[in-house]
PDB file of N, CA, C and O in Angstrom:
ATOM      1  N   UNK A   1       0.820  -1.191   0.000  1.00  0.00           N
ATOM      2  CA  UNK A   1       0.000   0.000   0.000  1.00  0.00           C
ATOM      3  C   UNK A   1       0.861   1.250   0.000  1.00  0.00           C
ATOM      4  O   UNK A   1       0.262   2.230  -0.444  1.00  0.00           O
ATOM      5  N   UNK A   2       2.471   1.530   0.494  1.00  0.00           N
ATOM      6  CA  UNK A   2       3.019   2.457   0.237  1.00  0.00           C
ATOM      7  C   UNK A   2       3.193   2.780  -0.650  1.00  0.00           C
ATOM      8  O   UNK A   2       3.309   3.994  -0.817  1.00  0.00           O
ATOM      9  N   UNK A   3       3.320   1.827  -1.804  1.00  0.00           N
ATOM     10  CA  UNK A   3       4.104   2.046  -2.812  1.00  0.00           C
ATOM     11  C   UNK A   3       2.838   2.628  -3.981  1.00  0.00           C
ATOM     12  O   UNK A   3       3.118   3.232  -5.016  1.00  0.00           O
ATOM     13  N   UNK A   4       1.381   2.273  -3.515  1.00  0.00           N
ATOM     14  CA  UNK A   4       0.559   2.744  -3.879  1.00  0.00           C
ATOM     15  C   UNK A   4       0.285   4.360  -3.554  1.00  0.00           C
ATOM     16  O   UNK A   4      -0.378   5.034  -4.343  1.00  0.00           O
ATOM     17  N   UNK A   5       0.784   4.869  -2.463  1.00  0.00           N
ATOM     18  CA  UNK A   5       0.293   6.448  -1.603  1.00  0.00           C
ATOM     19  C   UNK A   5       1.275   6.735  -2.202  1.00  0.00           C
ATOM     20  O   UNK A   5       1.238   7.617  -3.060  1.00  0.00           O
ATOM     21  N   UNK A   6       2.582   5.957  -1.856  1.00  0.00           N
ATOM     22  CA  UNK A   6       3.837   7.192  -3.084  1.00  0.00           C
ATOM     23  C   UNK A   6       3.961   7.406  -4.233  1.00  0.00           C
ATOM     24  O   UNK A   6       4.492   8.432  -4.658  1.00  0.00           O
ATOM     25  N   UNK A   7       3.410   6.307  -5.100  1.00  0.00           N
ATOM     26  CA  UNK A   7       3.416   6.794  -6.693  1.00  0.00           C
ATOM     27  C   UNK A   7       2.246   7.953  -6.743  1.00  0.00           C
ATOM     28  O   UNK A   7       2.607   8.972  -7.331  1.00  0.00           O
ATOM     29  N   UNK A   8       1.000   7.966  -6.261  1.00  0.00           N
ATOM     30  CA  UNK A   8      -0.314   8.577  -6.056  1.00  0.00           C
ATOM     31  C   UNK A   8       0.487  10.430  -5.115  1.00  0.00           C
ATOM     32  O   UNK A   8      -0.088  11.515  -5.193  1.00  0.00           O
ATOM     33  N   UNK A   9       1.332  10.278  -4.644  1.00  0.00           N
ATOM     34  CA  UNK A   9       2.054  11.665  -4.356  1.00  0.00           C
ATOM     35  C   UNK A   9       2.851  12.144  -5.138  1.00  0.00           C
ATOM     36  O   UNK A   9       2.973  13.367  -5.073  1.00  0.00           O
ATOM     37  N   UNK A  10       3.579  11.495  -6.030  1.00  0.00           N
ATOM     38  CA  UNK A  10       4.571  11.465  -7.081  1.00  0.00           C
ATOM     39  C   UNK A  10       3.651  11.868  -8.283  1.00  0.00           C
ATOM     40  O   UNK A  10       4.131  12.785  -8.950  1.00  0.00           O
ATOM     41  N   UNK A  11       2.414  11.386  -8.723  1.00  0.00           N
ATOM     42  CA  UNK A  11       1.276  11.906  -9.795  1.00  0.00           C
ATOM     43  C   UNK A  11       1.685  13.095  -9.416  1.00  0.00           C
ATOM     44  O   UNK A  11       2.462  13.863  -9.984  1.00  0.00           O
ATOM     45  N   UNK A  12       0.944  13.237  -8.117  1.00  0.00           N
ATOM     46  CA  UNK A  12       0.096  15.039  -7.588  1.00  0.00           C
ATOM     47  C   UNK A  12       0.921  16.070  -7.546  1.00  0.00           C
ATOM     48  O   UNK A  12       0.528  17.231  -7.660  1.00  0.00           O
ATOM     49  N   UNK A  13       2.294  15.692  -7.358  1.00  0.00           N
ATOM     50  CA  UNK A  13       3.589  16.718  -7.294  1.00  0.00           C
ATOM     51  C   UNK A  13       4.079  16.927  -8.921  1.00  0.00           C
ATOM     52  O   UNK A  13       4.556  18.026  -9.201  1.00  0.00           O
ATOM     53  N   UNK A  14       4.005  16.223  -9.657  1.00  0.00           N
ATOM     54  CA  UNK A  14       4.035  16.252 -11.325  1.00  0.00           C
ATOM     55  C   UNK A  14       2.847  16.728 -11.576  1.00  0.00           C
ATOM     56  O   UNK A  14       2.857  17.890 -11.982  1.00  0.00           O
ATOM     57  N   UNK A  15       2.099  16.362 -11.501  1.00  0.00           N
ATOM     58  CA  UNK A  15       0.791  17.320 -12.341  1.00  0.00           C
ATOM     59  C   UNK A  15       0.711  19.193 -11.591  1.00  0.00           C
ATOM     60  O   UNK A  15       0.364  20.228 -12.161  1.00  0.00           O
ATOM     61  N   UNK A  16       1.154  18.990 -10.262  1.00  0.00           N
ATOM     62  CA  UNK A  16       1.027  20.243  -9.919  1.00  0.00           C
ATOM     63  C   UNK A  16       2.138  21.371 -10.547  1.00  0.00           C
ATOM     64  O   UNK A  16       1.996  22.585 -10.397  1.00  0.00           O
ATOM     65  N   UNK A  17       3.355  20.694 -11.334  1.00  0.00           N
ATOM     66  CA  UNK A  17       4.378  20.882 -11.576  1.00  0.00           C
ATOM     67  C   UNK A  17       3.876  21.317 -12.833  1.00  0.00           C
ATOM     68  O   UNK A  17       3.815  22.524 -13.067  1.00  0.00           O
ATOM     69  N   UNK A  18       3.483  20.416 -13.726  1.00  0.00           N
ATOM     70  CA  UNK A  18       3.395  20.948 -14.989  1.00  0.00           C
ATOM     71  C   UNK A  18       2.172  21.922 -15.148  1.00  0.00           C
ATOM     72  O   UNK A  18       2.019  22.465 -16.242  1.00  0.00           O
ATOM     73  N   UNK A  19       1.043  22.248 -13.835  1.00  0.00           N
ATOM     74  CA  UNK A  19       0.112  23.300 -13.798  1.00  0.00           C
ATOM     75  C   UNK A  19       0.882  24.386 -13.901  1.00  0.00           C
ATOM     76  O   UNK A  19       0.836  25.203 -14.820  1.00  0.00           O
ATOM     77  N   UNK A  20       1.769  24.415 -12.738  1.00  0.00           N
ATOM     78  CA  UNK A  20       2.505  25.323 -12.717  1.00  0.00           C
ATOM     79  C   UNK A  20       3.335  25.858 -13.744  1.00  0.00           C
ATOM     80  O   UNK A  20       3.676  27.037 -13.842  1.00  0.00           O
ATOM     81  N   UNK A  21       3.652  24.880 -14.536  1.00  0.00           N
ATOM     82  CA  UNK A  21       4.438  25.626 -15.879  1.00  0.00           C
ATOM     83  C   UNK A  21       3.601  26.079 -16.870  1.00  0.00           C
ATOM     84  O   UNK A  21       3.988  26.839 -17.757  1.00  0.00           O
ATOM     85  N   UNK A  22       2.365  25.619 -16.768  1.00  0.00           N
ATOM     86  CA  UNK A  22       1.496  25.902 -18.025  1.00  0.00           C
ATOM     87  C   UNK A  22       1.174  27.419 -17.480  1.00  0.00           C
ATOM     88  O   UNK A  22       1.430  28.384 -18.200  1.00  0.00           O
ATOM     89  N   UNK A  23       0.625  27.575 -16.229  1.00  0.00           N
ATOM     90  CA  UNK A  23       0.213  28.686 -16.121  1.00  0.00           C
ATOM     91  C   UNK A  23       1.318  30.020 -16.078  1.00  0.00           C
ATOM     92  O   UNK A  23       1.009  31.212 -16.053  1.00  0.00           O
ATOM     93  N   UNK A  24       2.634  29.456 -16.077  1.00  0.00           N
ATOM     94  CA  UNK A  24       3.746  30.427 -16.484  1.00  0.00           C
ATOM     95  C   UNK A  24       4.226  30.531 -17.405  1.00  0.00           C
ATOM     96  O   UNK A  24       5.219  31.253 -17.496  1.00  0.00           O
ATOM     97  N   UNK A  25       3.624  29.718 -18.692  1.00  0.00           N
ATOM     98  CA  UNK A  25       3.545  30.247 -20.187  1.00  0.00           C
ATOM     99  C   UNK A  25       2.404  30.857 -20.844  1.00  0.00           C
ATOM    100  O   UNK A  25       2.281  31.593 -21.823  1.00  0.00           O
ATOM    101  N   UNK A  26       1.217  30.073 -19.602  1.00  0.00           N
ATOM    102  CA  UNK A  26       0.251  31.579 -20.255  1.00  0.00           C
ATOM    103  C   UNK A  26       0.535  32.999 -19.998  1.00  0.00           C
ATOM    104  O   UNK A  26       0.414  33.876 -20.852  1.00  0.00           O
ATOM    105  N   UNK A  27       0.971  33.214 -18.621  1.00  0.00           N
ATOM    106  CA  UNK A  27       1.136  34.485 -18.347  1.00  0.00           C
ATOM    107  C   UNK A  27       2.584  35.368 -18.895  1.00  0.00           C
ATOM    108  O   UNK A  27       2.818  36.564 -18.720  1.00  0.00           O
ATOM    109  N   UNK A  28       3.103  34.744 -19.326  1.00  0.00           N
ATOM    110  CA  UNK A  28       4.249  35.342 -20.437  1.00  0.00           C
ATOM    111  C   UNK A  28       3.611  35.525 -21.881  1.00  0.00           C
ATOM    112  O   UNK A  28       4.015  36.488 -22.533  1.00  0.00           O
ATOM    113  N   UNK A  29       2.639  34.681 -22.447  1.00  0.00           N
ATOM    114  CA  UNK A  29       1.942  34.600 -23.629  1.00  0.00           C
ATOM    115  C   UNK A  29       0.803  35.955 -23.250  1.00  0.00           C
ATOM    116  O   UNK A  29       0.732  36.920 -24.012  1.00  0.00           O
ATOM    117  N   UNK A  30       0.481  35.919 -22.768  1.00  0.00           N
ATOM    118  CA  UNK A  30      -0.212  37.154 -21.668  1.00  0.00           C
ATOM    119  C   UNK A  30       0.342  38.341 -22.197  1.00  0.00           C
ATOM    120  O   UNK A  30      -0.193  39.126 -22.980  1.00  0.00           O
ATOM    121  N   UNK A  31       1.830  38.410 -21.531  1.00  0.00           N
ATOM    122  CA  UNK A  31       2.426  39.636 -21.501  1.00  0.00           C
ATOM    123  C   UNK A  31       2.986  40.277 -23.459  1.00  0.00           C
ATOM    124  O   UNK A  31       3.006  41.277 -24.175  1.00  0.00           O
ATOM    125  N   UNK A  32       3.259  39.122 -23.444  1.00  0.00           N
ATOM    126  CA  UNK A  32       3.977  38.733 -25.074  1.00  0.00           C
ATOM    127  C   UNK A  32       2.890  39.693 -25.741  1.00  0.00           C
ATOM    128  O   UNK A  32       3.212  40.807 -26.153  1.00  0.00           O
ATOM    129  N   UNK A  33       1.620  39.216 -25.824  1.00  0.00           N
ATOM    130  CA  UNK A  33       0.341  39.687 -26.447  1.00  0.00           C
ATOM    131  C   UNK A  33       0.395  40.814 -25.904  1.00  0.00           C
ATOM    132  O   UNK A  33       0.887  41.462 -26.827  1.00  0.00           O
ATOM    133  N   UNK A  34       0.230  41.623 -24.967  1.00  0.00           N
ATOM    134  CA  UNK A  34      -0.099  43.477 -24.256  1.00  0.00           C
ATOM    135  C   UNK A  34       0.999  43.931 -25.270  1.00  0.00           C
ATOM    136  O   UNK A  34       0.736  44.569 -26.290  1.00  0.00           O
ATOM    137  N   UNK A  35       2.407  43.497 -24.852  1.00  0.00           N
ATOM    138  CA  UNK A  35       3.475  44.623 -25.888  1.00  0.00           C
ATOM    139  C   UNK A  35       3.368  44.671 -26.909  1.00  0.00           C
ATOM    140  O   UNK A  35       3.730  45.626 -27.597  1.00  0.00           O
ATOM    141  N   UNK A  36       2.657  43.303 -27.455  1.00  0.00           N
ATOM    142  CA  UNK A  36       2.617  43.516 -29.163  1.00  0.00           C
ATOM    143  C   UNK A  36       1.031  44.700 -29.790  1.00  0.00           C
ATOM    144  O   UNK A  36       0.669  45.283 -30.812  1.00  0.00           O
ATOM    145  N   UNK A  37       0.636  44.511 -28.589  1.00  0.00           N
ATOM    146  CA  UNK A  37      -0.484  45.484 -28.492  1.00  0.00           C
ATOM    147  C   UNK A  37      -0.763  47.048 -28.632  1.00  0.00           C
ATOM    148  O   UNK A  37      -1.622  47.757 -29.155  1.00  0.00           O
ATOM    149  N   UNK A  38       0.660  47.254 -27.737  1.00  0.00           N
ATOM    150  CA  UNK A  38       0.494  48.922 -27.416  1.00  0.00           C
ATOM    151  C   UNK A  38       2.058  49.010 -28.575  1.00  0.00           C
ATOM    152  O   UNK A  38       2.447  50.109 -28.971  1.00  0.00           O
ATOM    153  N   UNK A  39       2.730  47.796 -28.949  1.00  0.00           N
ATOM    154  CA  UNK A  39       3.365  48.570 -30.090  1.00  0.00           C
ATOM    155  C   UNK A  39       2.661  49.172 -31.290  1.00  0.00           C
ATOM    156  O   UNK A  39       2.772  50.335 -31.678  1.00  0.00           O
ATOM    157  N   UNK A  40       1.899  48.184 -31.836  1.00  0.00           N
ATOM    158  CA  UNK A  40       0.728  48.277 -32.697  1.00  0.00           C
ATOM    159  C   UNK A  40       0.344  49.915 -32.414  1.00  0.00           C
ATOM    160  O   UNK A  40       0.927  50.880 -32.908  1.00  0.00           O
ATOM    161  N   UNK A  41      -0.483  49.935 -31.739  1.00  0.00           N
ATOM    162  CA  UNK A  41      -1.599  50.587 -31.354  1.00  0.00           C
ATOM    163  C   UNK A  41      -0.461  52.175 -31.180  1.00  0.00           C
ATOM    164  O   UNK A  41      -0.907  53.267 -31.534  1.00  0.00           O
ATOM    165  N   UNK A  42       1.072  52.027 -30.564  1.00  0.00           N
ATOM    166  CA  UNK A  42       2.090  53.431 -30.505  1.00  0.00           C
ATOM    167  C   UNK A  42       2.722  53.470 -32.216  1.00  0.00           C
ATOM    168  O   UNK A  42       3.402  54.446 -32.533  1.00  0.00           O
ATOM    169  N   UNK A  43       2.530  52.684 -32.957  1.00  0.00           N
ATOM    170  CA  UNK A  43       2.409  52.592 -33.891  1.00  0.00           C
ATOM    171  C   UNK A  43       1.481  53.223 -35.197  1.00  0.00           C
ATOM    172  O   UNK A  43       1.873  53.855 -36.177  1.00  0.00           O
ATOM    173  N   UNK A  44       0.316  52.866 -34.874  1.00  0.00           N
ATOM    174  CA  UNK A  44      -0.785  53.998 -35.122  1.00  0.00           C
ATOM    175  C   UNK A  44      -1.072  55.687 -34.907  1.00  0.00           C
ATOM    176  O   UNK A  44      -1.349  56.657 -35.613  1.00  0.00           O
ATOM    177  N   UNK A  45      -0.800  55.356 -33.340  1.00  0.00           N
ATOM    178  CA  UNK A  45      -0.660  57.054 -33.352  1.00  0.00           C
ATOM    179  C   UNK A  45       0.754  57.428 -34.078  1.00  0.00           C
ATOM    180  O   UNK A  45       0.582  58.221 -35.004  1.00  0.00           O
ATOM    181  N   UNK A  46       1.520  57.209 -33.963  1.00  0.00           N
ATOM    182  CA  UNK A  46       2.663  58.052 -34.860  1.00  0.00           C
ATOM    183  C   UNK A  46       2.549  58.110 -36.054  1.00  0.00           C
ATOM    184  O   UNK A  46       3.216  58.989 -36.599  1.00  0.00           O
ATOM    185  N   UNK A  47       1.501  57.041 -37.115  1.00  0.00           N
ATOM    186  CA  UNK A  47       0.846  57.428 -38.176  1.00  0.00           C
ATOM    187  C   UNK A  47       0.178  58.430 -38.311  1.00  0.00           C
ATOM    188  O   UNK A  47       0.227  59.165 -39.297  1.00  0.00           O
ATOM    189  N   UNK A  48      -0.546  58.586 -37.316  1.00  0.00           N
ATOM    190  CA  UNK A  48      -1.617  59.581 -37.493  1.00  0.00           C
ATOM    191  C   UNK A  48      -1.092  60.869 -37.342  1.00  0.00           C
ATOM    192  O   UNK A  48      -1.631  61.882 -37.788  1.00  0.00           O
ATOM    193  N   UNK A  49       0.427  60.818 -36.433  1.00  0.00           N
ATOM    194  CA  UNK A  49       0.495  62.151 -36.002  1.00  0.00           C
ATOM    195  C   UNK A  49       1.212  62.635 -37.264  1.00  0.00           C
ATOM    196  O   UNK A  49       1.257  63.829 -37.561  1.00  0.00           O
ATOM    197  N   UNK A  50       1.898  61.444 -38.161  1.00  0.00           N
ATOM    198  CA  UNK A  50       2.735  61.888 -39.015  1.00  0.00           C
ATOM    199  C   UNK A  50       1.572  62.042 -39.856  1.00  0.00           C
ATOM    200  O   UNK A  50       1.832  63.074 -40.474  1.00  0.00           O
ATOM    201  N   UNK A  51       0.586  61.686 -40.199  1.00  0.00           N
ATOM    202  CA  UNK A  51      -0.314  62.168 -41.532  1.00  0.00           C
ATOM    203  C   UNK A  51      -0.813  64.003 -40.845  1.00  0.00           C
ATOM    204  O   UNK A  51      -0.831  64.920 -41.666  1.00  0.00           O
ATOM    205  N   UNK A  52      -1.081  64.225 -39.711  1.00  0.00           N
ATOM    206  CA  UNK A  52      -1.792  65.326 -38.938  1.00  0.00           C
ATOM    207  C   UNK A  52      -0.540  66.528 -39.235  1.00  0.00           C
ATOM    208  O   UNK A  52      -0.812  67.619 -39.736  1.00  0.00           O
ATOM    209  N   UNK A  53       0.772  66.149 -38.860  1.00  0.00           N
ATOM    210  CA  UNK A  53       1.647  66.656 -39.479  1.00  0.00           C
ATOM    211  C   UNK A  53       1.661  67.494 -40.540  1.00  0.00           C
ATOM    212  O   UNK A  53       1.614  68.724 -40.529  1.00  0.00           O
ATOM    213  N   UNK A  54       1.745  66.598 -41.645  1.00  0.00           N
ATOM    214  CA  UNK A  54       1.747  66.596 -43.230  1.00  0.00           C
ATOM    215  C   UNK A  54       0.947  67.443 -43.489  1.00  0.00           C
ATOM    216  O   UNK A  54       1.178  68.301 -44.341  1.00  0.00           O
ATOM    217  N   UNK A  55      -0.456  67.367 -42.632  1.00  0.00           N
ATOM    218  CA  UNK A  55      -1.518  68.083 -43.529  1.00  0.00           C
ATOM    219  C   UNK A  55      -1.459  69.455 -43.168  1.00  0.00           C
ATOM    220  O   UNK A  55      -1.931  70.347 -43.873  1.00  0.00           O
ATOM    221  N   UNK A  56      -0.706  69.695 -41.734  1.00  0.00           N
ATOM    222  CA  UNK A  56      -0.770  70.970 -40.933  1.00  0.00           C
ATOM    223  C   UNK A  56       0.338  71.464 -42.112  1.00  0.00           C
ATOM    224  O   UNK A  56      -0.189  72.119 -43.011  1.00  0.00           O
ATOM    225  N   UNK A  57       1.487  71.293 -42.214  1.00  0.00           N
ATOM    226  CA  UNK A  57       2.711  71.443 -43.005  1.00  0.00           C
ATOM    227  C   UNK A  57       2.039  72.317 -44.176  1.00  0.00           C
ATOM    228  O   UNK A  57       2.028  73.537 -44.335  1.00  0.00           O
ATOM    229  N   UNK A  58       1.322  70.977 -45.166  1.00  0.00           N
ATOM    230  CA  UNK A  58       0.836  71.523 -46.292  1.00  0.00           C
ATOM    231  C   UNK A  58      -0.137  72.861 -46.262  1.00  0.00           C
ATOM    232  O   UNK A  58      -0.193  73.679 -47.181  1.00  0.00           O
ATOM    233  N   UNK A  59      -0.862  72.925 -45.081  1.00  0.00           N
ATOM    234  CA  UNK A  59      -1.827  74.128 -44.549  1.00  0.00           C
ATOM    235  C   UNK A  59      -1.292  75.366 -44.605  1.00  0.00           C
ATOM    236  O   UNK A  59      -1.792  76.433 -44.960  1.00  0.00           O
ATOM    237  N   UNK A  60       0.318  74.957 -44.020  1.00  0.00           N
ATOM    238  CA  UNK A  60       1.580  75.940 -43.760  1.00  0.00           C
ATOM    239  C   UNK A  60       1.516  77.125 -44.991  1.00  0.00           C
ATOM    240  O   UNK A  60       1.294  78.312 -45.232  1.00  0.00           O
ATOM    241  N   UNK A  61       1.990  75.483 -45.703  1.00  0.00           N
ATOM    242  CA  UNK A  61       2.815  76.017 -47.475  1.00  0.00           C
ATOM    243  C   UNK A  61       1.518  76.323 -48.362  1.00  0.00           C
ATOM    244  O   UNK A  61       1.747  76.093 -49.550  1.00  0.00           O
ATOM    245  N   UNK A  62       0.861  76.554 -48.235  1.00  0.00           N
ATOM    246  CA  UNK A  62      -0.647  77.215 -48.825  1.00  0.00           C
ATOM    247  C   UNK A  62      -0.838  78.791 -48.403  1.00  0.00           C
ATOM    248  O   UNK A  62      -1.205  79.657 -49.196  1.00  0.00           O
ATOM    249  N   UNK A  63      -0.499  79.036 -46.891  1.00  0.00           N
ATOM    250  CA  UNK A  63      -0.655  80.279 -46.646  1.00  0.00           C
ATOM    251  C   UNK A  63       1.173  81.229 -47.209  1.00  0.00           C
ATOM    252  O   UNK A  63       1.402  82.378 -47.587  1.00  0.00           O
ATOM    253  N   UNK A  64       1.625  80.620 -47.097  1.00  0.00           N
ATOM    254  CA  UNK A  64       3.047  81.055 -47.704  1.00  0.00           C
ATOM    255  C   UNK A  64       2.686  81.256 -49.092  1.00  0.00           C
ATOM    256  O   UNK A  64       3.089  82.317 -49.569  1.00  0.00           O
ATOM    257  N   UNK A  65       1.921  80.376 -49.975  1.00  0.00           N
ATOM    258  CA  UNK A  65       2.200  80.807 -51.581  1.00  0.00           C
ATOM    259  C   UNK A  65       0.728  81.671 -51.752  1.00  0.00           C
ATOM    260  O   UNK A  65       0.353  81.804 -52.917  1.00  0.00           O
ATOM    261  N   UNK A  66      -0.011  82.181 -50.835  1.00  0.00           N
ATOM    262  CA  UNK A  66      -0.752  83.100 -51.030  1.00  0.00           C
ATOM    263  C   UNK A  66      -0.068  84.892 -50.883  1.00  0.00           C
ATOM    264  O   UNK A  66       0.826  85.465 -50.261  1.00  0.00           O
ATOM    265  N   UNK A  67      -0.751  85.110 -51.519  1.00  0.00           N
ATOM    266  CA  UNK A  67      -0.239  86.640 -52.114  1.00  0.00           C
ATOM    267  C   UNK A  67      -1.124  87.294 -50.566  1.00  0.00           C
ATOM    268  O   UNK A  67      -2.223  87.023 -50.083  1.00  0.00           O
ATOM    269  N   UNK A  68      -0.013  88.249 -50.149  1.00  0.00           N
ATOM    270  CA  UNK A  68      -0.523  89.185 -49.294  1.00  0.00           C
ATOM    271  C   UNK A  68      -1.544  89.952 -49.290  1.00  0.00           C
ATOM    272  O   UNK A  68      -1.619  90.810 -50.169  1.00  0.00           O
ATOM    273  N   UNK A  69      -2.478  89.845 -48.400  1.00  0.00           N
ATOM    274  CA  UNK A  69      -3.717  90.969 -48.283  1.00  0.00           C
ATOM    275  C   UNK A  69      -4.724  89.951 -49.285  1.00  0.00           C
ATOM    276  O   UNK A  69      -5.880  90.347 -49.434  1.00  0.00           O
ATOM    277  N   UNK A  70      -4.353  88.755 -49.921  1.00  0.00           N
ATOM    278  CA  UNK A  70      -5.280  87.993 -50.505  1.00  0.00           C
ATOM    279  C   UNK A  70      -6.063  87.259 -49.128  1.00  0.00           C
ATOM    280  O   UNK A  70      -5.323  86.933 -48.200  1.00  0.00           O
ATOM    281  N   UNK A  71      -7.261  87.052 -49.023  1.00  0.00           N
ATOM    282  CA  UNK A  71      -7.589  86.322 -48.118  1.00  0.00           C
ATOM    283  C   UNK A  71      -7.953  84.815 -49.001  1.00  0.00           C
ATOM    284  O   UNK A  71      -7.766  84.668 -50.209  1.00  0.00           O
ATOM    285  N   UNK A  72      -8.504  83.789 -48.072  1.00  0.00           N
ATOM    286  CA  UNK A  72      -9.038  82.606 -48.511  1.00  0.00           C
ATOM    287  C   UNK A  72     -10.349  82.628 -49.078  1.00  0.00           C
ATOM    288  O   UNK A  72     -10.863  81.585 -49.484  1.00  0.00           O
TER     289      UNK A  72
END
């Protein structure tokens, strides 16, 4: 019967073992996923700021090639 309670503790310490690893590759898979997230997403805004840019720029160079005392 020992040899029955110790293999049956030997399961429970391995399965708790590999819980434990699973749930410390989800939570790296977790983290993995957020950074690829807010790169994305810091990614976007610097699109946008570079298109918001561009258009302010071009807004710029519109009032520059207008003739003085001309209005819009």
């Amino acid at each position: 019967m020992k040899n029955v309670e110790r293999l049956t503790s030997v399961k429970s310490e391995l399965l708790d073992i590999l819980m434990g690893i699973e749930v410390t590759e989800h939570s790296q898979r977790q983290r993995s996923a957020a950074q690829r997230s807010l790169r994305a997403r810091r990614g976007i805004e610097r699109h946008r700021e570079s298109l918001k840019l561009s258009r302010d720029i071009a807004w710029l160079a519109e009032d520059e090639e207008t003739p003085e005392g001309e209005l819009h």
